[in-house]
N, C-alpha and C positions, 0 to 999 in steps of 0.2 A: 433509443438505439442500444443503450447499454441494457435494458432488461433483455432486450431483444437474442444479444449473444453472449452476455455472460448470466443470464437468470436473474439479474438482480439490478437494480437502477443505479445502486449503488459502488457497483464491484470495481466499474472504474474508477471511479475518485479517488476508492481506496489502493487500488493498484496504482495510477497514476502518483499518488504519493510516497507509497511504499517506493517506487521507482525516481524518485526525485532527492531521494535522502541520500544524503554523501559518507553515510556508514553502511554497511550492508546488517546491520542488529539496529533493530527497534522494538517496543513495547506498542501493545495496542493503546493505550494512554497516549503515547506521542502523536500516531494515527489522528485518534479521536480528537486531541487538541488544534493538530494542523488540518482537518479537516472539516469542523464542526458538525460532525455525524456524530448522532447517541453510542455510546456504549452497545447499547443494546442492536444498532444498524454493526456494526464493527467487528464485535466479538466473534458472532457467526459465521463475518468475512472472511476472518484468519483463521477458521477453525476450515472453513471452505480450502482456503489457499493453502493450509496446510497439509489437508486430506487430499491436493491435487498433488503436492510435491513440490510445491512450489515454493515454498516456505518451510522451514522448519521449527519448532520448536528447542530452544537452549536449555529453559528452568527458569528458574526465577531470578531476580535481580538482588544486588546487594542491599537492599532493603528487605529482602526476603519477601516482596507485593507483588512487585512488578514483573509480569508474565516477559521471557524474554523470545524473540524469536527473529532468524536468517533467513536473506534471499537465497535461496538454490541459484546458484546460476544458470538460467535454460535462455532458449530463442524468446521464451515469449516476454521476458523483462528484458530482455536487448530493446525487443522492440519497441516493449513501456517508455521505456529510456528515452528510446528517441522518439516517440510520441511524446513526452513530458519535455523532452529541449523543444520542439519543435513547437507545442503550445505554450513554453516560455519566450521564444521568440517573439512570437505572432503578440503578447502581449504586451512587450516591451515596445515593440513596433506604434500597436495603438497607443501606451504611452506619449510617444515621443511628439 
């Protein structure tokens, strides 16, 4: 489904996460670790998200490595948002 409407099998994972993070700045490194996608699935993600506007690029991080980059805030991470509580829910649920 997700190649289906965002081109990529991957694009929600990585949105889904990017949307789940309680800072609006992350690195694709943090991505990559929280979602155990390659590098190489990832980078092109945020290069995607970025060239939509949806994201932006900051610079580099205080190690001078680490690519830094912002949610734009649009409708369509509102929605991530609450797509991301609402699949935490439903997990927590089958926890219990």
């Amino acid at each position: 489904k997700a190649k289906a409407l965002f081109g990529n099998s991957h694009m929600s994972t990585v949105m889904l996460e990017i949307a789940s993070l309680q800072e609006d700045t992350f690195s694709p490194k943090l991505i990559i670790e929280r979602t155990g996608l390659l590098g190489s699935v990832v980078h092109p993600l945020i290069h995607r998200l970025t060239d939509a506007g949806q994201i932006e690029y900051l610079g580099r991080g205080a190690d001078g490595k680490a690519k830094i980059y912002r949610v734009r805030h649009t409708h369509i991470w509102d929605a991530m948002k609450k797509y991301a509580d609402g699949v935490d829910d439903e997990l927590a649920k089958r926890a219990s």
